[in-house]
C-alpha atoms as one frame of an Amber mdcrd trajectory, in Angstrom:
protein
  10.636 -19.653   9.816   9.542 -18.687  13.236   7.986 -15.637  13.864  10.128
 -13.946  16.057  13.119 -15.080  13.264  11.310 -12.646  11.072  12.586  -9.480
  13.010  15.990 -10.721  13.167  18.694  -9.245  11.348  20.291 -11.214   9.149
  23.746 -12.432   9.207  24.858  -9.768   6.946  23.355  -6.920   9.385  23.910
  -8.688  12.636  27.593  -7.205  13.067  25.998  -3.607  12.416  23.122  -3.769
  14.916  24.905  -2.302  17.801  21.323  -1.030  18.996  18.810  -3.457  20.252
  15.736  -1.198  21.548  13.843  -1.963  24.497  11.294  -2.619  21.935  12.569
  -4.794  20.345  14.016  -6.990  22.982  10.432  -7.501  24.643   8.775  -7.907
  20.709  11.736 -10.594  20.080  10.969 -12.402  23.707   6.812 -12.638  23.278
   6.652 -13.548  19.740   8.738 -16.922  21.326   5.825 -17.680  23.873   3.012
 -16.551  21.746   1.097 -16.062  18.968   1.855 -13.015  17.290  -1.898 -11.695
  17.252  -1.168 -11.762  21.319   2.742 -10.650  21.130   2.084  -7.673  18.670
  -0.561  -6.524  21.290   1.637  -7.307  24.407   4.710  -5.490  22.747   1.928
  -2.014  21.930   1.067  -2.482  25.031   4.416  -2.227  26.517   5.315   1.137
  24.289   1.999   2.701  25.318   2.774   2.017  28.863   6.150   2.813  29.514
   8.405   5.910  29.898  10.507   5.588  26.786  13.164   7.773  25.587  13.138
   9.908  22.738  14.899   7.566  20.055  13.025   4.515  21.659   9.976   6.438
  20.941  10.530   6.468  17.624  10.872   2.691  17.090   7.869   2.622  18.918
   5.912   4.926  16.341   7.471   3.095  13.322   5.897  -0.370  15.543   2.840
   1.148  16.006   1.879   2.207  12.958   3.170  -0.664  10.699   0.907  -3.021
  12.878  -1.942  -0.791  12.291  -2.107   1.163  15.953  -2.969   4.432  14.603
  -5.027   5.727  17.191  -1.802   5.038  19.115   0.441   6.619  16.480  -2.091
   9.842  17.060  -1.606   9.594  21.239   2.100   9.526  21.267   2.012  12.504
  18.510  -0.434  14.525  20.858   2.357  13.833  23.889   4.395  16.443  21.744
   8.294  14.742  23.466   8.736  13.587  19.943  11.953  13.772  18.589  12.699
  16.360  15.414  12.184  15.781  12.379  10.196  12.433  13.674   7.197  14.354
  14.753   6.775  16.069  11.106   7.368  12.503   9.678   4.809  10.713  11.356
   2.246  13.099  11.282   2.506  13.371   7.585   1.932   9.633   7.658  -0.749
   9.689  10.135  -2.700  12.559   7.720  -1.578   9.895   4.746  -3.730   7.299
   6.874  -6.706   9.167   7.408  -6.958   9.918   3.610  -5.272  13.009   3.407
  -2.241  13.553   1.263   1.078  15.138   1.382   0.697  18.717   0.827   3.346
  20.355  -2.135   4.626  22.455   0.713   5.068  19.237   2.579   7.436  18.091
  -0.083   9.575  20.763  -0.602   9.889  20.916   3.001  10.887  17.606   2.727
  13.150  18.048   0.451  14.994  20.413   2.449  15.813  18.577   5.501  18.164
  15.888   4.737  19.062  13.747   7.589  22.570  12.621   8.845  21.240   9.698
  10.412  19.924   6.858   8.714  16.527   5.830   9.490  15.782   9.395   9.111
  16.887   9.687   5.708  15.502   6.554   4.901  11.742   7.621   6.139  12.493
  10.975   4.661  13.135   9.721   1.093  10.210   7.115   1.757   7.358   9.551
   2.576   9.140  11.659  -0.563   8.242   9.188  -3.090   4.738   8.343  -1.224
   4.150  11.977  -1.867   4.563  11.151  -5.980   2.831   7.665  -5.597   0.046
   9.682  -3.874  -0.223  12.039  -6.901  -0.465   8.296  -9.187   3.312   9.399
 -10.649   4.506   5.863 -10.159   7.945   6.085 -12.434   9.230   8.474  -9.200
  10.930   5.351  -7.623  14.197   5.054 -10.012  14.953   8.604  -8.811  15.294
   7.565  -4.992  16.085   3.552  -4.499  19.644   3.826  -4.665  19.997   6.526
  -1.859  17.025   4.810   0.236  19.063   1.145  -0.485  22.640   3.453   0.534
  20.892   4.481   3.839  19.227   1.394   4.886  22.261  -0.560   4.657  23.547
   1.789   7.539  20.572   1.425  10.124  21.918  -0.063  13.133  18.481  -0.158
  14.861  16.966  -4.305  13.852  13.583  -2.974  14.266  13.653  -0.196  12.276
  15.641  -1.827   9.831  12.736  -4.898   9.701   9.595  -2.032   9.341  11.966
  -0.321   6.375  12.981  -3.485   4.426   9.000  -4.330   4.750   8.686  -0.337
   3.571  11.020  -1.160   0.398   9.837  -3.988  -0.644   6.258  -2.599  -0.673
   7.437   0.204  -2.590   9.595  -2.514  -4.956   6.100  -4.344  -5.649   4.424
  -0.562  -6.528   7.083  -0.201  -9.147   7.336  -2.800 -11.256   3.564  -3.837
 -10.973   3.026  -0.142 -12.427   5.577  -0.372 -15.098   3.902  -3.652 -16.449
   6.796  -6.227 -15.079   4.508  -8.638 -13.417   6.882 -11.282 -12.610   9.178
  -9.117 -11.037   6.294  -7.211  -8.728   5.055 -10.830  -7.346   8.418 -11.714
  -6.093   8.451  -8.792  -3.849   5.322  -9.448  -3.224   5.602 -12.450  -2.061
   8.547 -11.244   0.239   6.363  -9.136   2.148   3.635 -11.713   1.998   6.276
 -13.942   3.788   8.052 -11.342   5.946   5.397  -9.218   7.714   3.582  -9.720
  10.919   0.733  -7.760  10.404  -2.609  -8.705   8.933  -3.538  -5.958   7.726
  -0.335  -5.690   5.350  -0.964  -9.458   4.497  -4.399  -8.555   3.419  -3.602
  -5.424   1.575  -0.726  -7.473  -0.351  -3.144 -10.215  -1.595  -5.259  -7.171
  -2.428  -3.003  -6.109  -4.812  -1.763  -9.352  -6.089  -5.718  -9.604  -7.110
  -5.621  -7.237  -9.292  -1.935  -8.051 -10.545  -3.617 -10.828 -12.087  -6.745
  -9.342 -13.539  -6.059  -9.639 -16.921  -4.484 -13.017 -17.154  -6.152 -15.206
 -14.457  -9.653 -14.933 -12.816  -9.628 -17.975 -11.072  -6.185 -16.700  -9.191
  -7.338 -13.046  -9.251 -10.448 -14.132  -7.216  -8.324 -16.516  -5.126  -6.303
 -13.518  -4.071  -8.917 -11.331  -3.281 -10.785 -13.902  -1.550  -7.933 -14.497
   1.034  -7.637 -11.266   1.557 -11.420 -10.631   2.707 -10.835 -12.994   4.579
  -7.946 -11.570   6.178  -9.748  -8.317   5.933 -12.823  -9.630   7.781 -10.909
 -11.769  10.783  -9.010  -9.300  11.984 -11.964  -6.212  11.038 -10.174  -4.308
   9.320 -13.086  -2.607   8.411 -11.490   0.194   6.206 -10.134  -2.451   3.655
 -13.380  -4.321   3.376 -15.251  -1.100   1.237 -12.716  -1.101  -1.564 -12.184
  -4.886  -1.429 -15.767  -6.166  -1.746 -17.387  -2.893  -3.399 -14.576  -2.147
  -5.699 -12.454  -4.861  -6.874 -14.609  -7.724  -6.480 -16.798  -6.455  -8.891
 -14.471  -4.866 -10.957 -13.102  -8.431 -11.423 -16.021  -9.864 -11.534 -17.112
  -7.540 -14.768 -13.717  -7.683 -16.910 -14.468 -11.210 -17.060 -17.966 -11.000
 -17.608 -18.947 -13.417 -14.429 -21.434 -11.589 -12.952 -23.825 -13.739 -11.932
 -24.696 -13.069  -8.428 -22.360  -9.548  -7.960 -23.707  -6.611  -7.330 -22.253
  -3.501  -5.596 -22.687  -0.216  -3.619 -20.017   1.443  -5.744 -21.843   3.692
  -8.714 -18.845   3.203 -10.808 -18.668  -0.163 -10.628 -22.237  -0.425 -11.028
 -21.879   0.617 -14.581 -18.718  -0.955 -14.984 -21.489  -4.674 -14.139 -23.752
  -2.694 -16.099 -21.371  -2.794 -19.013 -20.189  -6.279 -18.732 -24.216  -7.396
 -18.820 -24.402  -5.808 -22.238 -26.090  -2.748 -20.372 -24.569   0.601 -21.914
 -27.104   2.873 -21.722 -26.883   2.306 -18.070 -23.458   2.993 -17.807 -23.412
   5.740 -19.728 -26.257   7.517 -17.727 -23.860   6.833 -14.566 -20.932   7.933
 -15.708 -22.185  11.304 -17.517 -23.681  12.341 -14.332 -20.031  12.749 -12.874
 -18.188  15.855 -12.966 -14.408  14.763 -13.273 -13.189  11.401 -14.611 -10.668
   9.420 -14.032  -8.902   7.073 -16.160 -11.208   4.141 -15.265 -14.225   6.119
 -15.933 -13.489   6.965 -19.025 -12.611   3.733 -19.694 -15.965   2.559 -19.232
 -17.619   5.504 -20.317 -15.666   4.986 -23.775 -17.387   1.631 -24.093 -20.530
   2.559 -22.778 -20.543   5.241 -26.225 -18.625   3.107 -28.246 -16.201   5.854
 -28.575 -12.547   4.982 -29.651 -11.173   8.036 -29.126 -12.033   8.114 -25.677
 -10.571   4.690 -24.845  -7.387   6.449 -26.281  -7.749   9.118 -24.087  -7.546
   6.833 -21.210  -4.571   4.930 -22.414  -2.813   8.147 -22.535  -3.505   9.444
 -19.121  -2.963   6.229 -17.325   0.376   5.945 -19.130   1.166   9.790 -19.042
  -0.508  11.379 -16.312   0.068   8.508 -13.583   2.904   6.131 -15.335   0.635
   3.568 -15.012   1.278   1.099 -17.839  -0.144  -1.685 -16.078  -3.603  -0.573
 -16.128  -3.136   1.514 -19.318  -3.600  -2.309 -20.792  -7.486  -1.435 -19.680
  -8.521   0.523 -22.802  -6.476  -1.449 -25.095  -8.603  -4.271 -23.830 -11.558
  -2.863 -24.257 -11.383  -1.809 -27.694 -12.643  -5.496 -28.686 -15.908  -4.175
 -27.375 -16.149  -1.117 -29.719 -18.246  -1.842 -33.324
């Protein structure tokens, strides 16, 4: 499929798109004539440097920021002509992007404000359930899909409705991968894999099919991660490249016990190597010098004491505190270690 195919709505939306943005328009006409490294930056080029109306101002926050523009996403904020409730929306997800997370008030503000039109309600119940996956409760999702699917299917903006289906279908993949349905989470994986134009959503998706394939594959887990450093490093997306080469790499790296060669910046992860080289003592001094652990930690710090009980521990709180049951296979794992 062409690139600039990939905005267009599809045969079952076309009759309903009865508002082709500016945006959109001059997005659909460069992504023809180039590549779509050049036509993404052409097209935030053209929002940054035209007067836009209010609602065309919004499609060109949701562009910005799903191709990664967020020192863009803050200038248009800090113009303060954003329409309401779109200027609470995307600050919350331009706080979410600099690492902070959405406040309880937030949320029950949130809550509150249900919107009459669409793509309002859809972002609304969106950055609701971010809120939960934010706070690692990752079951939240069956409470809101069938009013986000109800409101999407009414968006008669093909932009929006493009950066919302790529929004639900990352949120699809966060689901089942969580609740241990493997299968499932790679095919919307793959669907954002094969519908998105940005790299840094590309890279971040091969990310996570990495580690969706820790415990059955390292060859394939590796592969994953591999492309997306690569990703990751062409287009510097310097943020990504911490976690990616610091974190999981070696994380991988250790649950198989191929180490050779690895070594990391990360202290956790450092005893996490420390523990796959038959180095517990190690680990353990890490880990005890930490004040609050998470599931991970005590993971490793279980093994590190041979300590059964606090392997259970972690099972628990991945599958209790964050509904994680994917990674709540960790412990279980694990036990094999304990004499």
């Amino acid at each position: 499929m062409e690139d600039y195919q990939l905005i267009e709505p599809s045969r079952v939306d076309q009759w309903k798109m009865t508002v082709p943005s500016s945006i959109y328009i001059t997005y659909h006409h460069l992504l023809k004539d180039h590549s779509r490294e050049k036509a993404t930056e052409m097209t935030k080029n053209f929002c940054m440097q035209n007067k836009l109306t209010q609602k065309e101002t919004v499609i060109a926050l949701e562009f910005l920021y799903m191709n990664g523009y967020f020192d863009e996403v803050k200038v248009i904020l800090a113009r303060d002509e954003i329409e309401s409730p779109y200027d609470f929306f995307y600050t919350l997800l331009k706080n979410r992007k600099s690492g902070r997370k959405i406040k309880l008030s937030e949320a029950r503000k949130l809550r509150s404000i249900k919107q009459e039109d669409a793509a309002a309600e859809a972002l609304r119940l969106f950055l609701l359930v971010y809120h939960y996956y934010d706070s690692k409760k990752y079951g939240i999702l069956d409470n809101y899909v069938d009013d986000i699917h109800f409101v999407m299917n009414q968006i008669n903006k093909p932009l929006l409705k493009y950066y919302y289906q790529l929004r639900f279908d990352e949120l699809m993949f966060q689901h089942y991968w969580k609740v241990n349905m493997g299968v499932v989470a790679k095919k919307y994986a793959y669907r954002v894999i094969n519908a998105t134009l940005s790299p840094e959503k590309k890279s971040g998706m091969y990310h996570h099919l990495a580690l969706t394939d820790v415990f059955d594959d390292y060859h394939s887990s590796m592969n994953h991660l591999q492309t997306s450093i690569t990703l990751a490093k062409k287009y510097e997306l310097t943020n990504s490249l911490y976690e990616l080469k610091e974190q999981s790499l070696p994380f991988i790296a250790a649950f198989h016990r191929k180490t050779d060669g690895v070594t990391t910046r990360d202290l956790v992860e450092t005893a996490h190597l420390a523990i796959a080289r038959d180095h517990r003592k190690q680990a353990d001094e890490i880990l005890s010098s930490l004040t609050s652990l998470t599931p991970f930690q005590e993971t490793y710090l279980g093994v590190a004491r041979n300590d059964r009980l606090l392997l259970h521990k972690a099972y628990q709180r991945f599958k209790n505190e964050y509904g994680d049951h994917f990674f709540a296979r960790l412990p279980f794992y694990y036990l094999k270690y304990i004499k």
